[in-house]
N, C-alpha and C positions, 0 to 999 in steps of 0.2 A: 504494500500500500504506500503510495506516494506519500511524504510525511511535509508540511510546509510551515515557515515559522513567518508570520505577517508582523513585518514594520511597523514604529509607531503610527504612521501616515495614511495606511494602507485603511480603507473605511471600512467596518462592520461587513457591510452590504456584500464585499467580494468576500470574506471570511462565513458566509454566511453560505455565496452560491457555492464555494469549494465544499463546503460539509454537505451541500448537496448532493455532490456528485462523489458524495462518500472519499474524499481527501481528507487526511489527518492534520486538522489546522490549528493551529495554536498563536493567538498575539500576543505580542511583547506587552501591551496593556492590561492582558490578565493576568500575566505571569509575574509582574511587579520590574518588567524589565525596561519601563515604556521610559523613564529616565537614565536606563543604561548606555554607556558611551558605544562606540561600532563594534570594539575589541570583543567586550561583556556580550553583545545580540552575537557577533558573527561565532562566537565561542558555545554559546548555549545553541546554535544551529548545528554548530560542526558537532558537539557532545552526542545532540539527537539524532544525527544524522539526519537534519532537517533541511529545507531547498529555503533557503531565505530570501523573500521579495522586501525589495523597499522601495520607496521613491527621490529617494536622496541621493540624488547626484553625487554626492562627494561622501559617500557610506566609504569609510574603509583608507582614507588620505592615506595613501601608500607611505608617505613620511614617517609616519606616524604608526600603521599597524601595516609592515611589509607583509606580504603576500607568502615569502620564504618562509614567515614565522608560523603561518600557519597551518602549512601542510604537512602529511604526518605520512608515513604506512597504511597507516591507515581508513585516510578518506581523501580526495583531492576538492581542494578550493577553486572554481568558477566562476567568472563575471561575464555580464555582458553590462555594457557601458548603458547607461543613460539614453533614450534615441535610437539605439540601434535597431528595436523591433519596431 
């Protein structure tokens, strides 16, 4: 089952049509994570092994949480930019 972890940003409404379509949805608003920095969301995604949607442009300032730091054996970290779809 597809697992997906929805952004502060992200409205009710699509969190709502994915539990319809029986996807395992979870927001950062419920979780108590809706004030967490990028590191804390994309961290408690990678744990779940969850598909993190956001709408923030600038989720994840490379500067700041490198890409390297993330990825394990584990699981691999994927973006697609802002625009692209």
């Amino acid at each position: 089952m597809l697992q997906v972890l929805l952004d502060q940003m992200i409205d009710n409404d699509v969190a709502k049509a994915l539990r319809q379509r029986h996807i395992d949805v979870l927001r950062t608003c419920d979780i108590g994570l809706n004030r967490a920095n990028d590191a804390e969301v994309l961290n408690k995604a990678k744990e779940e092994k969850r598909v993190l949607i956001t709408l923030d442009e600038h989720f994840g300032d490379w500067a700041i949480l490198p890409l390297d730091k993330l990825s394990d054996s584990q699981g691999e970290c994927f973006f697609l930019p802002s625009g692209s779809c």
